[in-house]
C-alpha positions, -999 to 999 in steps of 0.1 A, spaced: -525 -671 -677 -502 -693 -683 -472 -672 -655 -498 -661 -634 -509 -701 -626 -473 -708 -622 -465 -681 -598 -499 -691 -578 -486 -724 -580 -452 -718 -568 -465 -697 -541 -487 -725 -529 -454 -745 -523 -427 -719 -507 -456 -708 -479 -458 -742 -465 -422 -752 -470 -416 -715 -449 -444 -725 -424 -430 -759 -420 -393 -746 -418 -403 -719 -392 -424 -751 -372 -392 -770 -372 -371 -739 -356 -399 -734 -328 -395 -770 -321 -356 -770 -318 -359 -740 -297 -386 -754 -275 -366 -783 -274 -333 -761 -260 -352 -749 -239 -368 -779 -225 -333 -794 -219 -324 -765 -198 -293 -752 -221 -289 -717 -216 -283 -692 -249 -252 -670 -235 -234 -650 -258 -200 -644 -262 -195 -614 -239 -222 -627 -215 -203 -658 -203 -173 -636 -204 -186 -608 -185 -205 -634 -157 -172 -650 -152 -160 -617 -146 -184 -620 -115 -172 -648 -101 -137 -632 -101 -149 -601 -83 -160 -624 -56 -131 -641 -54 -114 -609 -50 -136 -598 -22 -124 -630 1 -94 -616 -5 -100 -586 7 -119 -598 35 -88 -624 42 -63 -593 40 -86 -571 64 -82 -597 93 -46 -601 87 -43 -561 88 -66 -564 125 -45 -581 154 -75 -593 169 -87 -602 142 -55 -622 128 -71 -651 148 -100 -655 120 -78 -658 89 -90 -687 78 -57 -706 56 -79 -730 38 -106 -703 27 -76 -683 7 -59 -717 -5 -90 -725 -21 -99 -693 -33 -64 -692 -52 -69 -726 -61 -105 -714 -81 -86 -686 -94 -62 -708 -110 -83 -734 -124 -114 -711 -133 -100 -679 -143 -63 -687 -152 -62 -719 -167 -98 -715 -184 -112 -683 -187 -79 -663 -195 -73 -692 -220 -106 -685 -240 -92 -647 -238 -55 -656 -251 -67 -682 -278 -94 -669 -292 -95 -634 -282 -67 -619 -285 -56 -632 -312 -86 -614 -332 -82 -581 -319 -40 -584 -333 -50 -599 -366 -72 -569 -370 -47 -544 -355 -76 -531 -330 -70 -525 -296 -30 -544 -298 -15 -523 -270 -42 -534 -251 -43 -568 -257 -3 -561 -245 -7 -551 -214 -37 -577 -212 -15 -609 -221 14 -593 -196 -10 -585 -167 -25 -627 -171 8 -638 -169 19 -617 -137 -12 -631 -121 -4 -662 -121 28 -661 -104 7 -638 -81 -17 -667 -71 14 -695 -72 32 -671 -45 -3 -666 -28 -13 -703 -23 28 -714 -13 32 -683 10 -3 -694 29 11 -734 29 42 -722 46 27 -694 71 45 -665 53 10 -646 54 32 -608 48 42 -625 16 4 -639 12 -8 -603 22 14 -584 -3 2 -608 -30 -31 -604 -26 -30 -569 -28 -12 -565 -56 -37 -592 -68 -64 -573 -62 -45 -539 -71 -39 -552 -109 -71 -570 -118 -98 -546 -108 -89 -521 -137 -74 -552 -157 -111 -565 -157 -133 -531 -159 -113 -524 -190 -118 -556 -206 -157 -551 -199 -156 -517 -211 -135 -516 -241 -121 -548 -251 -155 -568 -253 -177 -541 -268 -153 -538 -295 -153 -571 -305 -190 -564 -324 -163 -542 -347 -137 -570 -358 -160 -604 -360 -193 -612 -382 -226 -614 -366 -226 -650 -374 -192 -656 -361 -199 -638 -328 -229 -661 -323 -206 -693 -333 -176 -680 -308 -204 -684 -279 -210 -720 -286 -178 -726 -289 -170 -714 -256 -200 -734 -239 -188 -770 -256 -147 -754 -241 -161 -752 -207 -182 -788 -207 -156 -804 -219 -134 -786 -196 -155 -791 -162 -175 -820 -170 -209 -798 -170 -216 -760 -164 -185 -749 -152 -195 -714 -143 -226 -725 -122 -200 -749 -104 -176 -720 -100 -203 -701 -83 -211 -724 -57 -174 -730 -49 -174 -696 -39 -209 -691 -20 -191 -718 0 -163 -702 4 -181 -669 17 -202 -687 41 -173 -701 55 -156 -665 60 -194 -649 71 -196 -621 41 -219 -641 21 -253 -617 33 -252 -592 6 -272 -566 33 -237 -566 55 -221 -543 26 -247 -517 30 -237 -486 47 -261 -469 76 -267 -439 69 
């Protein structure tokens, strides 16, 4: 009689110690979402940014398309491309490839997954830049067949460069990290990119480049659909 009060007893206590616990995590989660923070995981906010390169890219294909048309050479539009480089550099280069080299990469070679990947990856990231450094001086000084060339080799290189990484790279990093330190590797990259723009740098880089398509006139998604 004696156990069997005890057990009751201690069952009294651990159900409203688990009630209250589970109150206290509806709260904090109500209170998340109240604030407006978003829950992204780590190959989300990889994979979005992703997007914003693709855009990027697609001014530059629109920029290289009117320098390839004589009359349309007239409607390159200088500034669009400088800034467009510009984003590339300080969104995708200097931030987003970071996360990749620092806390990526350096995973995948610890655990010996995927290393002649991560290679070509690291080489590819590095070409780039010098890409977008010859892109943005070649514009400045009106040498658009340099700017052109760039571009497309630009374009050429991170399409595939990209497309794996969604494909194979981040899928496999489920294989090499803990569920708990997956979750923890997404936080840490949201408190990287406050700290690093001041706020939500990916909702910023976004708007930078809806500007940026305006500007050019390839913003209306409809325009890209073929009539058939």
């Amino acid at each position: 009689m004696f156990l069997l009060g005890s057990a009751a007893a201690a069952s009294s206590l651990v159900l409203p110690l688990a009630l209250n616990a589970q109150s206290k995590t509806g709260k904090k989660a109500e209170n998340k979402k109240e604030e407006g923070e978003e829950d992204v995981s780590t190959n989300e906010d990889l994979m979005r940014e992703h997007g914003v390169l693709n855009r990027i890219l697609l001014i530059y294909d629109e920029s290289r398309r009117r320098l390839e048309n004589k009359n349309k050479a007239k409607e390159f539009n200088p500034d669009v491309t400088i800034k467009a480089a510009g984003l590339i550099k300080k969104f995708v280069e200097d931030y987003h490839e970071k996360l990749e080299e620092n806390h990526l990469f350096p995973r995948f070679e610890k655990a010996g997954k995927l290393v002649e990947l991560v290679k070509t990856l690291r080489a590819q990231h590095a070409v780039g830049r010098s890409l977008t450094d010859n892109i943005i001086v070649s514009v400045k000084a009106k040498n658009l067949d340099s700017a052109y060339a760039s571009m497309g080799s630009f374009i050429h290189m991170y399409r595939p460069h990209e497309a794996r990484e969604d494909t194979v790279l981040f899928p496999a990093l489920h294989e090499i990290v803990s569920r708990h330190e997956y979750d923890a590797m997404g936080e840490q990259f949201e408190a990287i990119e406050r700290k690093t723009f001041g706020g939500d740098g990916f909702d910023m880089a976004v708007d930078q480049v809806t500007d940026l398509e305006k500007t050019l006139g390839i913003y209306d998604l409809a325009q890209f659909t073929p009539h058939l």
